[in-house]
C-alpha positions, 0 to 999 in steps of 0.5 A: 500500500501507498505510505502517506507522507509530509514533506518538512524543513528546517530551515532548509534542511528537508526532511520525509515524515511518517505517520506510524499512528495509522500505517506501517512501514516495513523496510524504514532504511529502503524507504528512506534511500528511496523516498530521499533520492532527489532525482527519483524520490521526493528529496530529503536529507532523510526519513523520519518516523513519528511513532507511538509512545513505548513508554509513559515518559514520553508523548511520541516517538522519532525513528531518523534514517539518513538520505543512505538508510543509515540510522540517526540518533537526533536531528536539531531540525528534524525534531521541531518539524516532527513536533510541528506534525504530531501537534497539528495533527491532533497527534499529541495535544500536550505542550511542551510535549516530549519526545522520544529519541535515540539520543533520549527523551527531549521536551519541545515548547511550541509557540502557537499563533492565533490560529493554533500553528506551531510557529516557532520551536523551543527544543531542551537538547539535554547537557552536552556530552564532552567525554572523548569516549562517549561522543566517541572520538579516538583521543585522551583526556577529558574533553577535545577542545582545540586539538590538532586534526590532519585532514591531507596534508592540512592540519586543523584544529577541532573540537569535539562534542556530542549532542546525542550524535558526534559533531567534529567542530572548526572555527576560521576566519574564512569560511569561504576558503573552506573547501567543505565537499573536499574536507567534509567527507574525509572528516567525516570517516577520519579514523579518529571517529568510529562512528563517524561524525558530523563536520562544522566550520564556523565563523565567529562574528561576534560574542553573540553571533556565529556563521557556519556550514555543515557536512552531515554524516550520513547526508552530506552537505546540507542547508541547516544542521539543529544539533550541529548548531548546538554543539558549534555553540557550546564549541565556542564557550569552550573556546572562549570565543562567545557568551552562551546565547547567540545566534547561528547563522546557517545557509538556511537561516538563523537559529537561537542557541543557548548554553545555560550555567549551572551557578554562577562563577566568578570571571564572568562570561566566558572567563578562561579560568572555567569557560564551561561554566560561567553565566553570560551577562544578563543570562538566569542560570537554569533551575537544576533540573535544567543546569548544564542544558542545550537550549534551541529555538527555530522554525519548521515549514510544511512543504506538502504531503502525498503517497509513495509510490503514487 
């Protein structure tokens, strides 16, 4: 039978979602190859499921398949269409909702217009991961900050962070000199990362304001990147080169990224004795609960909806 589907994006960054509240879908990284392919499908950067709870935690599931039919754990983008679907379809009727991933369970506050659409998405993407071994990334030590990466005959500097999948973080003053179809797939399988990874090169403009582009592991280059943009964010705390809120300039638009504290330090923002865990000015440090947390606000669009095969 037919697959009823909704074309979706973030930003740019297109994704195929599915209803499995009301239908089946038998072979999930076949579909995903097939429906992806942007000469003979629909076009996407991937396949996403929207499935039924399995536990009370949560109000729905996302099951993520790349454009290659390999399993993702989360994508930034991707979850504000899903949430954007599940809610506009009477599907989950709670806000926030939470939902159901394979990097965790996470909370999603919607911003609702007059008429009850979902406008804007406001996603806890959880603490970030810094330990080497659970991004993963084949290096010592406590956390991968500004370590010396060969890709060629080039050395670059990356720093490494998971937002429940791997992002290999790059900071210059040119992004235009970046020859990312070149680099992005040789980082991308560089032995160091075992499971691959996500590739970003960012920009920083200003304490508040960053530019970036992505290779996506699994996808290639892409418009926008929800988790890639997190994680550049907390890249750049790490670094000291920003405050915790900013805004991330992508090739598909901006999105608002915050890093909240835990409790206040003395050094003030970004201070070089404890970057990871200093407040910014004005920033209210998070209840406890929340501490440590990857805030993301953005928008996602319904493109159409339709069968496949027709």
């Amino acid at each position: 039978m037919p697959v009823k589907f909704t074309k979706m994006h973030g930003l740019g960054n297109d994704y195929v979602l599915v209803s499995l509240f009301e239908q089946h879908v038998d072979d999930p990284p076949g579909l995903a190859r097939a429906i992806s392919d942007r000469h003979r499908g629909v076009g996407s950067d991937g396949l996403i499921l929207l499935a039924p709870p399995d536990s009370p935690e949560a109000d729905a599931r996302m099951i993520m398949f790349n454009s290659d039919g390999s399993r993702a754990q989360m994508c930034g983008n991707g979850i504000r269409c899903l949430a954007k679907l599940a809610w506009e379809r009477g599907l989950v009727r709670r806000n926030p909702m939470r939902i159901a991933t394979d990097a965790g369970v996470l909370s999603i506050d919607l911003t609702l217009d007059s008429a009850g659409k979902a406008t804007q998405a406001r996603v806890d993407m959880g603490a970030p991961i810094l330990q080497p071994g659970r991004i993963p990334v084949r290096l010592a030590g406590e956390r991968v900050v500004a370590a010396p990466l060969a890709v060629g005959t080039r050395s670059l500097l990356v720093t490494c962070v998971s937002m429940g999948n791997p992002h290999a973080v790059f900071f210059t003053d040119r992004l235009e000199d970046v020859p990312l179809a070149d680099w992005g797939p040789r980082i991308e399988r560089h032995a160091l990362f075992p499971e691959k990874t996500n590739v970003h090169f960012a920009h920083v403009l200003a304490r508040g304001r960053v530019r970036m582009i992505t290779w996506e592991r699994g996808a290639g280059l892409t418009q926008a990147c929800g988790t890639g943009a997190c994680a550049v964010g907390v890249a750049a705390v790490l670094n000291n080169l920003t405050d915790r809120m900013l805004t991330v300039h992508l090739p598909g638009g901006d999105l608002q990224v915050e890093w909240v504290a835990a409790e206040p330090v003395r050094g003030g923002a970004g201070s070089p004795a404890n970057p990871a865990a200093t407040a910014g000015p004005g920033q209210a440090l998070a209840p406890p609960e929340r501490s440590n947390h990857v805030f993301m606000t953005g928008p996602a669009e319904e493109v159409f909806t339709g069968d496949w095969p027709d």
